[in-house]
Backbone as JSON, one array per atom type, in Angstrom:
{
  "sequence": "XXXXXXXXXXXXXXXXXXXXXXXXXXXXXXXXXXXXXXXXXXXXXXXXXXXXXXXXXXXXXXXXXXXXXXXXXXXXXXXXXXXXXXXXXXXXXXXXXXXXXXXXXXXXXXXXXXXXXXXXXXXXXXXXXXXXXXXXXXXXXXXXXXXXXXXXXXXXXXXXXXXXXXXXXXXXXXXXXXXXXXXXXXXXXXXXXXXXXXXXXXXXXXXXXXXXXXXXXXXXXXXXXXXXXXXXX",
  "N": [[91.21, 80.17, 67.47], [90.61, 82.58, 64.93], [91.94, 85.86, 63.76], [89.54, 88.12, 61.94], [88.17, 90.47, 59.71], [86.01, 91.08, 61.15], [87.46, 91.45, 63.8], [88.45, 94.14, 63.55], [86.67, 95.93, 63.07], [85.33, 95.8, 65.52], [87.11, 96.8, 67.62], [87.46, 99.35, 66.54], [84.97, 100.51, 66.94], [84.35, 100.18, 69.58], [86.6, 101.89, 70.42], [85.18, 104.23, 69.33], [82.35, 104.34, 70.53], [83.31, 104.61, 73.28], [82.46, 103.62, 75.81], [82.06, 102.26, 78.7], [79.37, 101.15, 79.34], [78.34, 100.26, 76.98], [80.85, 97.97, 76.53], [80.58, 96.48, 78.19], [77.78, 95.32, 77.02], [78.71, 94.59, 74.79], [80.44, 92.15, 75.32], [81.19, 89.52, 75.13], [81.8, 89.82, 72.49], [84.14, 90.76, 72.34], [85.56, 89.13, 73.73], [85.61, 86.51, 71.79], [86.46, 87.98, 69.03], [88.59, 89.38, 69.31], [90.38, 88.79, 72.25], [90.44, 85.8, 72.35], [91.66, 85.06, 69.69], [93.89, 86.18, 70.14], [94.82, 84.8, 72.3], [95.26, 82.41, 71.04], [97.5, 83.43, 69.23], [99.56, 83.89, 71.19], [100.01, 81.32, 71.92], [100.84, 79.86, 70.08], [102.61, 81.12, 68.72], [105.0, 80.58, 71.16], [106.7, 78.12, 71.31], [108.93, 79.09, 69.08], [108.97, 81.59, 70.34], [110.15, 80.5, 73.08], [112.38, 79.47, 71.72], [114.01, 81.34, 71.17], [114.95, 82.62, 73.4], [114.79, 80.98, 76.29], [113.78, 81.85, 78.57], [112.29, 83.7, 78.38], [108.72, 85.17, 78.46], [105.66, 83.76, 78.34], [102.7, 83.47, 78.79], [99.78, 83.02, 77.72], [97.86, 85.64, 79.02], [95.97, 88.21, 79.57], [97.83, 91.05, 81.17], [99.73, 89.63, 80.88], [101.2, 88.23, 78.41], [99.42, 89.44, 76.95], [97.8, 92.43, 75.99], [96.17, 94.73, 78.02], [92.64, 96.43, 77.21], [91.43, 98.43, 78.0], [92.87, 101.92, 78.74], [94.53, 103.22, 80.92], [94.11, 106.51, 82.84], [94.75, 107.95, 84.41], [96.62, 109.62, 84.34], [97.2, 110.98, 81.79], [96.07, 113.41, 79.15], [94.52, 112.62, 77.14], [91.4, 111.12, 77.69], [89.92, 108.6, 76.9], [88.6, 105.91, 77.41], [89.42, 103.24, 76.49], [91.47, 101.64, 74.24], [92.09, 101.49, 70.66], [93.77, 99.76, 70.24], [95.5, 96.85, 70.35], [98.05, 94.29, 71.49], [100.77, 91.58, 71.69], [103.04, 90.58, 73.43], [106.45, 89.72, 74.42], [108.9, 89.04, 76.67], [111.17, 88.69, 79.21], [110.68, 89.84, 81.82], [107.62, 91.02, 83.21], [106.76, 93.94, 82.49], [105.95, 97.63, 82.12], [107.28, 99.91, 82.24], [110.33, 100.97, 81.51], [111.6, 98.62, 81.23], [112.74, 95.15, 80.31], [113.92, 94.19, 77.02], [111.64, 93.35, 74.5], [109.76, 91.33, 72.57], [107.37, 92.14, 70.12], [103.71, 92.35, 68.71], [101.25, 93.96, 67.19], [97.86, 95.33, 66.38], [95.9, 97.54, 65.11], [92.78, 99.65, 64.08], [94.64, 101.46, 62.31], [96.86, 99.51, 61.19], [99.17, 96.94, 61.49], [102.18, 96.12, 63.48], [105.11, 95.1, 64.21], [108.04, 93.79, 65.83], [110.84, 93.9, 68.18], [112.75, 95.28, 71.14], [112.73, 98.05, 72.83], [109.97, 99.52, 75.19], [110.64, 101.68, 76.72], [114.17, 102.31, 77.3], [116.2, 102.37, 79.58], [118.51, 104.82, 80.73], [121.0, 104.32, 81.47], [121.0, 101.96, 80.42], [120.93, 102.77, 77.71], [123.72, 103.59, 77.28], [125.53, 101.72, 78.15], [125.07, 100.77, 75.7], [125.97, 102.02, 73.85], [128.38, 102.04, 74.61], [129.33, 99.79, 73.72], [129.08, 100.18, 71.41], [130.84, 101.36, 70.3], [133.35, 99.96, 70.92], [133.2, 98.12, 69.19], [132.02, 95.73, 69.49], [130.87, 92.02, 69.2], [128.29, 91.18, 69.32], [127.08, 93.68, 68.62], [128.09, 94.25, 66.57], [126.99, 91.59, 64.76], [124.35, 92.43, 64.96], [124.36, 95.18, 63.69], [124.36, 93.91, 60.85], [122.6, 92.27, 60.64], [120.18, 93.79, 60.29], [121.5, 95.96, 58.18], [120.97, 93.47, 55.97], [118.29, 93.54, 56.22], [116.35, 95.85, 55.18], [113.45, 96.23, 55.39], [113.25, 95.97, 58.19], [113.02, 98.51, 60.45], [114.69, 101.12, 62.32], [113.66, 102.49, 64.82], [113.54, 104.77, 66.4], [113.86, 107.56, 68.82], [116.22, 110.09, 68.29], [118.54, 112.34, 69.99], [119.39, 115.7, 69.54], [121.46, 116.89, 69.21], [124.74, 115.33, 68.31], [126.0, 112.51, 70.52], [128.47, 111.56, 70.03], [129.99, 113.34, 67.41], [132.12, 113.37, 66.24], [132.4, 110.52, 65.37], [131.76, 107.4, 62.54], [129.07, 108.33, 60.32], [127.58, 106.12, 60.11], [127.74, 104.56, 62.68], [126.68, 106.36, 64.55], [124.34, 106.37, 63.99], [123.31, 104.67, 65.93], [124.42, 105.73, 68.33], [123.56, 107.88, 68.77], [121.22, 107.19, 69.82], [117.95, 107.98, 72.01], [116.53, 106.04, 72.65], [116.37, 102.7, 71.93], [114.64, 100.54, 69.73], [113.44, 98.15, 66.75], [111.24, 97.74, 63.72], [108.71, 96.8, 61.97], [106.27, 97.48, 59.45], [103.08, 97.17, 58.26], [99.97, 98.2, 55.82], [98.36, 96.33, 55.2], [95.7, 94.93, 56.38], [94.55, 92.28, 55.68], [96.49, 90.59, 57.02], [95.62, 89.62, 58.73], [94.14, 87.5, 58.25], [95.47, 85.47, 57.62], [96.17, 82.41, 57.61], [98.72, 81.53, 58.38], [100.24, 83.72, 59.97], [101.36, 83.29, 62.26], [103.42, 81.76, 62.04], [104.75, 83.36, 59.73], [104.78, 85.91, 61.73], [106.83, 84.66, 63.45], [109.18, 84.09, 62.26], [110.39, 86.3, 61.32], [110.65, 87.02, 64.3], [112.86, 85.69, 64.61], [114.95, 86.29, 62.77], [114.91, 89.02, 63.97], [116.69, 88.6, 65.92], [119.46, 88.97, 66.43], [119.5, 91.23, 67.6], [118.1, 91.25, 69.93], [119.96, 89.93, 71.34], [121.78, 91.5, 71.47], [120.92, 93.67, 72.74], [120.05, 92.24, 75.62], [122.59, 91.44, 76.46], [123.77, 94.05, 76.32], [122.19, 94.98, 78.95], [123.25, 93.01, 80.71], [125.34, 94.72, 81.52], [124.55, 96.54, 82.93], [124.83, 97.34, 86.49], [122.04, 95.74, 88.59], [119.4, 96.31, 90.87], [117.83, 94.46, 91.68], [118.12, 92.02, 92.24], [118.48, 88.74, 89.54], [117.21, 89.47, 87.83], [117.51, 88.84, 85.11], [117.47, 86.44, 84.81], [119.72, 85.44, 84.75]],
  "CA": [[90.28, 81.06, 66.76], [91.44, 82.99, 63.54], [91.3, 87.03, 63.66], [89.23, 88.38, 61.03], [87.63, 91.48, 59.92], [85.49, 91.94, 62.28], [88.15, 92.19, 64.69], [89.46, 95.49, 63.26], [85.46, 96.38, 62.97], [84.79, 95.92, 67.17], [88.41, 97.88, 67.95], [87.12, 100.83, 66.2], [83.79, 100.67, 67.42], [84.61, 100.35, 70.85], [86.75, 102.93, 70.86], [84.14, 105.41, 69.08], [81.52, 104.45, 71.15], [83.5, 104.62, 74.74], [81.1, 103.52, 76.72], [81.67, 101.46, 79.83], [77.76, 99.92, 79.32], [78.19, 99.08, 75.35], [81.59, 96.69, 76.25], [79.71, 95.16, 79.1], [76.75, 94.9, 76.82], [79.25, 93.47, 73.6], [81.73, 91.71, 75.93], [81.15, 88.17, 74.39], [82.43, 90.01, 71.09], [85.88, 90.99, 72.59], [86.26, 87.93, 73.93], [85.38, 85.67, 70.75], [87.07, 88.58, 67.81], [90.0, 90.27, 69.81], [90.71, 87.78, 73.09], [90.7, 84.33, 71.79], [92.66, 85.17, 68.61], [95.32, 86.81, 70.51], [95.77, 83.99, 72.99], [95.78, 81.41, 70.12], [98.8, 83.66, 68.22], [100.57, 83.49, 71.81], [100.0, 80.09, 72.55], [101.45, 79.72, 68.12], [104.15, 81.53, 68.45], [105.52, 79.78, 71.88], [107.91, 77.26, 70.39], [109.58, 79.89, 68.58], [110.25, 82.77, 71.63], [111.35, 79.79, 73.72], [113.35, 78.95, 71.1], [114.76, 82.44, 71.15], [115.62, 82.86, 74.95], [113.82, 80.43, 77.23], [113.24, 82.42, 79.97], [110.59, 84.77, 78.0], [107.23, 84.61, 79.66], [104.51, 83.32, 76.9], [101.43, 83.18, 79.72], [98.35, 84.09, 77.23], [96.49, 85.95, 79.6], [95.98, 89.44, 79.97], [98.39, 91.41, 81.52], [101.11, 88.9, 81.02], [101.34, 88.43, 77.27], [98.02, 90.1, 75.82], [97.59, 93.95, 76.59], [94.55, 95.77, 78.19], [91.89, 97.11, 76.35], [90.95, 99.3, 79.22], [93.49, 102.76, 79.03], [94.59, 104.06, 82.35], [93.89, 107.22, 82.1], [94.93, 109.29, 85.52], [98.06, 110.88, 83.62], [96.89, 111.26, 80.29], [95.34, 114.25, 78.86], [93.38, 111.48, 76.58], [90.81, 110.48, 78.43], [89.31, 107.7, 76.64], [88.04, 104.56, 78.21], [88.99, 102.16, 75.95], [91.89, 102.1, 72.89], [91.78, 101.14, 69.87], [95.13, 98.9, 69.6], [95.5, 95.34, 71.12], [99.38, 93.58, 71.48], [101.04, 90.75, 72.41], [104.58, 90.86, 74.29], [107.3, 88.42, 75.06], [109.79, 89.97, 77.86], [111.52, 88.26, 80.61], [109.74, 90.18, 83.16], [106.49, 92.21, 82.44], [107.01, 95.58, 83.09], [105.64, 98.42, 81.16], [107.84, 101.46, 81.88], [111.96, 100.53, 81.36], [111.62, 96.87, 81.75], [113.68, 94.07, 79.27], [113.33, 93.89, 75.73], [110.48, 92.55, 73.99], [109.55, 90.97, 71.05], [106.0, 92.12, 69.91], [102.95, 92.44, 67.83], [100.39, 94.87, 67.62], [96.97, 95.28, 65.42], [94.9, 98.28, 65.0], [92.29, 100.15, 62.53], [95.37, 101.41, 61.47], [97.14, 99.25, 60.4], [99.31, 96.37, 61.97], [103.47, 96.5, 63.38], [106.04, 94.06, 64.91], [109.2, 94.3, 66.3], [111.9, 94.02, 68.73], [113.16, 96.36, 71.47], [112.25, 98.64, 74.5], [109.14, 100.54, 75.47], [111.4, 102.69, 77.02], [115.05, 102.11, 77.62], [116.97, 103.45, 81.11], [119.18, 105.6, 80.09], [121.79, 103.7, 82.26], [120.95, 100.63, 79.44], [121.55, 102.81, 76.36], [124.84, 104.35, 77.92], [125.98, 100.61, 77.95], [125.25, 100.12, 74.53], [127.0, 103.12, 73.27], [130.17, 101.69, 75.17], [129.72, 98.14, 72.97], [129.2, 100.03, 69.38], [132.41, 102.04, 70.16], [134.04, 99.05, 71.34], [132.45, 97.33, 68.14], [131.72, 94.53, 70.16], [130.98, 91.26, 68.21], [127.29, 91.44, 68.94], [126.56, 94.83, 67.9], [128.2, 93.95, 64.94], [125.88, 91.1, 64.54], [122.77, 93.45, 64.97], [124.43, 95.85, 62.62], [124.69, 93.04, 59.63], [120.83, 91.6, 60.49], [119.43, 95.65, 60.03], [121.79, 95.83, 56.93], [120.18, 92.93, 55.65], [116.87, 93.71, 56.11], [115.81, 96.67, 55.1], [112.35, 96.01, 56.03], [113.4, 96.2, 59.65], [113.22, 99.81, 60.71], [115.02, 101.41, 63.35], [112.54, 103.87, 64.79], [113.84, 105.54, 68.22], [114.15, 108.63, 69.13], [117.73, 110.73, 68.7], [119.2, 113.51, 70.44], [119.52, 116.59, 68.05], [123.22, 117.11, 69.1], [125.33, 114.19, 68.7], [127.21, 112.44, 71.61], [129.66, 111.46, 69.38], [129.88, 113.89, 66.31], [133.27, 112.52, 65.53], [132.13, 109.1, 65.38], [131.57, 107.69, 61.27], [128.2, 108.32, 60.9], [127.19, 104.72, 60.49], [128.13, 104.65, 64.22], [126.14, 107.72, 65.13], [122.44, 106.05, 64.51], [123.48, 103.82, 67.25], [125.08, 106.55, 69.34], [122.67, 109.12, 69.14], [119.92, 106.56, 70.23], [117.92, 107.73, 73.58], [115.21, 104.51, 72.68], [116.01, 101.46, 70.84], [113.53, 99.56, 69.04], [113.12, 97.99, 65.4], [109.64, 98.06, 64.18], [108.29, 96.03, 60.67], [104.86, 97.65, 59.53], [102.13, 96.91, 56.93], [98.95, 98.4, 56.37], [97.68, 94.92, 54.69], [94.67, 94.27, 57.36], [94.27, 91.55, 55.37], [97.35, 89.37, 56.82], [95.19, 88.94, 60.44], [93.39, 86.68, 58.31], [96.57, 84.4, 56.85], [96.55, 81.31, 58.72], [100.0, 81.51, 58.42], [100.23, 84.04, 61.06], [102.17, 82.69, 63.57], [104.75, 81.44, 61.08], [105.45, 84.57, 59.35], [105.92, 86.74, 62.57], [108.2, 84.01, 63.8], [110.34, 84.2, 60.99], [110.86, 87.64, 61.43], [111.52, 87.5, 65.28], [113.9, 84.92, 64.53], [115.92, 87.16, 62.2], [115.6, 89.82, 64.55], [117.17, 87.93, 67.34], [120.89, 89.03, 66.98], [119.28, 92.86, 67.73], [118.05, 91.29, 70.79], [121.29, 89.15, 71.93], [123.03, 93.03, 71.55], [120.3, 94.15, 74.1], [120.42, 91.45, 76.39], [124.1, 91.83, 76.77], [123.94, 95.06, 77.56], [121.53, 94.8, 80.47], [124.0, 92.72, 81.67], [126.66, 95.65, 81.78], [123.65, 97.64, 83.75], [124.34, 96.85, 87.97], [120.92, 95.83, 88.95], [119.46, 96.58, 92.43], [116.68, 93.41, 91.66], [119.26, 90.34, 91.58], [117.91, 88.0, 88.95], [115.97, 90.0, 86.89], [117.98, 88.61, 83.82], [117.05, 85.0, 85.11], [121.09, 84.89, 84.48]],
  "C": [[91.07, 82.13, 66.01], [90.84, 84.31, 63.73], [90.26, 86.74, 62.44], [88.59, 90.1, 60.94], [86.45, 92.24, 60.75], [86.3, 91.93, 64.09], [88.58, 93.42, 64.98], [87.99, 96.07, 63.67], [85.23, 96.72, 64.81], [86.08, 96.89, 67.63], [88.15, 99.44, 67.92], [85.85, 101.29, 66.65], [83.62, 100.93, 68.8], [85.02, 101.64, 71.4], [85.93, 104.43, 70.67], [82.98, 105.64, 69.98], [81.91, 104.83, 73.08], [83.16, 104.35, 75.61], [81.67, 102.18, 77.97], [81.0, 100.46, 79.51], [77.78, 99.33, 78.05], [79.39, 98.05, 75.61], [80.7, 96.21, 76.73], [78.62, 94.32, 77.81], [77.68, 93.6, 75.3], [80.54, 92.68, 74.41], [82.11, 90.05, 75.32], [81.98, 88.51, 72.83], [84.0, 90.32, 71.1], [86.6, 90.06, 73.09], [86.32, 86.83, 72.84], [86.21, 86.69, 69.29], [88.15, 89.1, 68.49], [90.86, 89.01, 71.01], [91.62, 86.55, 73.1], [92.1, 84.24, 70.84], [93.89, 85.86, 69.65], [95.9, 85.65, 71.87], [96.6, 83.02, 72.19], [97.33, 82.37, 69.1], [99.82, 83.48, 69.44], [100.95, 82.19, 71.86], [101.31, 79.38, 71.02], [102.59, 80.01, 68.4], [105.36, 80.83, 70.1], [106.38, 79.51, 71.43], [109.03, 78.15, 69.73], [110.12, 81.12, 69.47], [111.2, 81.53, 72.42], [112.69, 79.41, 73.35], [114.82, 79.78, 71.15], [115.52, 82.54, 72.25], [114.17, 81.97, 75.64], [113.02, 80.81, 78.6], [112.01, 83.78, 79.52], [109.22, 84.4, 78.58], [106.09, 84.72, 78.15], [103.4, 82.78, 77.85], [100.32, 84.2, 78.44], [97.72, 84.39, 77.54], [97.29, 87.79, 79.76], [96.74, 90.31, 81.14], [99.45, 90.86, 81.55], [101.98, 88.99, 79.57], [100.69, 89.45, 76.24], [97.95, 91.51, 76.58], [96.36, 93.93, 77.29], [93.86, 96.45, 77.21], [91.48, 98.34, 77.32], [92.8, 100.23, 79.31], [93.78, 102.97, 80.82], [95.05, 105.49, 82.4], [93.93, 108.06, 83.07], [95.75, 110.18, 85.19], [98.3, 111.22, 82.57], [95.38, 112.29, 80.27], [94.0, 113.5, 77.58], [92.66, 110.83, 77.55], [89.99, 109.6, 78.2], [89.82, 106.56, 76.98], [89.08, 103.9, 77.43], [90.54, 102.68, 74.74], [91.62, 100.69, 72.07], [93.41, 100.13, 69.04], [95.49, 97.7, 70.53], [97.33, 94.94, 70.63], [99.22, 92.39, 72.44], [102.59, 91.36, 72.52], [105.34, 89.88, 74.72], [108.5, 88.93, 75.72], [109.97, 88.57, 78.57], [111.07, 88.7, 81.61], [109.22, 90.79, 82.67], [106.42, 93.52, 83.51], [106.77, 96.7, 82.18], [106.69, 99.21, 81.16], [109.59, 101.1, 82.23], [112.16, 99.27, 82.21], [112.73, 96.36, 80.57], [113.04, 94.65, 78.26], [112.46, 93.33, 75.38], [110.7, 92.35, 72.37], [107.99, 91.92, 70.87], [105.28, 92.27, 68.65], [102.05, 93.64, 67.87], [99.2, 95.22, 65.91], [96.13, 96.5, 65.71], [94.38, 98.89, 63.9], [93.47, 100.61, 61.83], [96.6, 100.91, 60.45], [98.64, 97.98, 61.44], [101.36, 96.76, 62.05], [103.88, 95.1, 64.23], [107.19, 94.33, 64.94], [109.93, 93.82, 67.55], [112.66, 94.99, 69.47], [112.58, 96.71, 72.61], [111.27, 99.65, 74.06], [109.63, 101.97, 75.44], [112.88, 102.36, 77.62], [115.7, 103.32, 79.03], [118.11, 103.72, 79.99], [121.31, 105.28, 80.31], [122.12, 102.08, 80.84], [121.67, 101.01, 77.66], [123.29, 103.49, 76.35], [125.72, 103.06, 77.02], [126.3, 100.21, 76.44], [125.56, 101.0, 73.97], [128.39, 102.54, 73.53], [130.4, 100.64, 73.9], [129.83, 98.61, 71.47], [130.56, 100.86, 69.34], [133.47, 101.21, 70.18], [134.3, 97.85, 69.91], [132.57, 95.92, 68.2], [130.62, 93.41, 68.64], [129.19, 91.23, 68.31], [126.6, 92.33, 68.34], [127.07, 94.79, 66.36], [127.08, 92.86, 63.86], [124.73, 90.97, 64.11], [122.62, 93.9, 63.59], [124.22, 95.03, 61.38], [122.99, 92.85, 59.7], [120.2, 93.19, 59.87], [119.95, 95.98, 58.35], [121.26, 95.53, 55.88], [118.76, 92.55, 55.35], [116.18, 95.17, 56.13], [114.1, 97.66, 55.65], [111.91, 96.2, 57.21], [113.81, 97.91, 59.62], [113.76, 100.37, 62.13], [114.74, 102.61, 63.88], [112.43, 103.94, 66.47], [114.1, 107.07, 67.67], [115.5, 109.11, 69.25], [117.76, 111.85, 69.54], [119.51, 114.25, 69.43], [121.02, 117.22, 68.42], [123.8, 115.6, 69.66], [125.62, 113.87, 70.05], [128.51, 112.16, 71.37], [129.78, 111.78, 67.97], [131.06, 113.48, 65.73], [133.52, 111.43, 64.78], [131.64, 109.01, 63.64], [130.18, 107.47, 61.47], [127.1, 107.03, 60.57], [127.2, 104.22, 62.35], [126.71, 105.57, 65.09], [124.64, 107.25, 65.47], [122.35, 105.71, 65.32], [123.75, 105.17, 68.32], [124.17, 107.6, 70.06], [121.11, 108.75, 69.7], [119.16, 107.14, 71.71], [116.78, 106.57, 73.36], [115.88, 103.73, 71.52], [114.64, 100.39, 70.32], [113.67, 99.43, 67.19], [111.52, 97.38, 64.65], [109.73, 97.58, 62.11], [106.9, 96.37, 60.67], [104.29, 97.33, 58.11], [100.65, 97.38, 57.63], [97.66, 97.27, 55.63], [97.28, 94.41, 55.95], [94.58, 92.25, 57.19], [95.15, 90.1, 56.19], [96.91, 89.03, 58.53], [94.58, 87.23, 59.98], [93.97, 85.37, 57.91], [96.67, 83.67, 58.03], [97.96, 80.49, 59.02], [100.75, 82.38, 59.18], [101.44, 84.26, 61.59], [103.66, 82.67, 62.72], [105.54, 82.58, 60.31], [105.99, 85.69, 60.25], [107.02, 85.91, 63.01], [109.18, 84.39, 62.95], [111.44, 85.33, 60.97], [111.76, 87.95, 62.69], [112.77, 86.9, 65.23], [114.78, 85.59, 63.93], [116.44, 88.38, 63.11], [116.24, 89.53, 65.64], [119.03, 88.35, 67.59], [120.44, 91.2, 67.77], [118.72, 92.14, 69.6], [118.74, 90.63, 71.95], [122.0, 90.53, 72.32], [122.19, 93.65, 73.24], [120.42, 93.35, 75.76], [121.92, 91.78, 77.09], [124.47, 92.76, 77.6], [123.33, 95.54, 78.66], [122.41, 94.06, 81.51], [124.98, 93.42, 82.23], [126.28, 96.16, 83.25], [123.57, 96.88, 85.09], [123.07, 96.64, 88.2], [120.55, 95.71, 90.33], [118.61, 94.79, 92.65], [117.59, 92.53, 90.91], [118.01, 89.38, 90.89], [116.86, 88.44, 88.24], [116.38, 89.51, 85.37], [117.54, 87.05, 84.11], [118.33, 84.07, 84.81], [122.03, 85.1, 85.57]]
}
């Protein structure tokens, strides 16, 4: 089943209305315009994460691949029910808060993103990968050339406002001064939920970004882990 505009239409509605009793009452509509379509782009794009690293988890069900629509909302000063932004996720283990890398997607009224990278990186993970761009290890070089190359790809983390390495040339430094990695491809063309080409065009993309997530990988492996086999390596 093929998004369309009234996917973006129930997202925003939902979240305006908040209500508990209106999903229940439209719940057939989140499962047939938001649901469906987002298992069928996991189930699509398959072939192509496995292709990437085989040990990614591509289960199209809710909480595995497909987000919550339902906030949790005990530690947030937002207290609405319900948001207004749906993803998919491809990780080696699902873990929201400084888990693996992901690939992902993500669609809302405002406007749709994809990308490559960490929620939130341990700080223990970006340490590591400071050591490898100093080292100018052959993957980070890799990375660096794909990002080069694609302009399109944005590298949208958070820095530190005093270097760690002010010495360093400052081609070096974006990397250095990273405390979050992630690279992030946006458009606010709604229109491309409805390209039944989809599947094929984010592939394309994760596939390019794949030496950015060989660099990450790597350096998880630097990072001792207390949970043997969390790399499935």
């Amino acid at each position: 089943m093929a998004f369309s505009e009234k996917t973006i239409d129930f997202l925003f509605e939902n979240r305006v209305m908040d209500s508990k009793l209106w999903f229940e009452e439209h719940r057939g509509d989140y499962e047939n315009l938001v649901l469906e379509p987002l298992r069928d782009l996991v189930r699509d794009l398959t072939p192509t994460m496995l292709e990437i690293d085989g040990l990614l988890c591509c289960e199209p069900k809710v909480g595995k691949c497909i987000s919550r629509i339902f906030r949790d909302t005990r530690f947030s000063r937002d207290k609405h029910f319900f948001r207004d932004v749906m993803w998919v996720s491809f990780c080696r283990r699902r873990q929201l808060w400084r888990g693996l890398p992901s690939f992902f997607f993500e669609l809302s009224p405002r406007g749709l993103a994809w990308g490559c990278g960490y929620y939130q990186a341990a700080p223990e993970l970006m340490e590591a990968l400071r050591e490898m761009v100093l080292a100018q290890d052959a993957d980070f070089l890799a990375a660096e050339k794909m990002l080069s190359a694609r302009p399109d790809f944005v590298l949208e983390s958070e820095r530190y406002k005093r270097s760690k390495h002010p010495t360093a040339p400052e081609e070096l430094r974006r990397w250095l001064d990273l405390k979050n990695v992630c690279i992030i491809k946006r458009s606010d063309d709604l229109s491309m939920l409805e390209d039944e080409n989809l599947a094929s065009l984010l592939g394309a993309d994760f596939r390019a970004m794949k030496p950015l997530y060989d660099l990450l990988i790597k350096a998880e492996l630097r990072v001792p882990k207390k949970d043997a086999g969390v790399l499935g390596r």
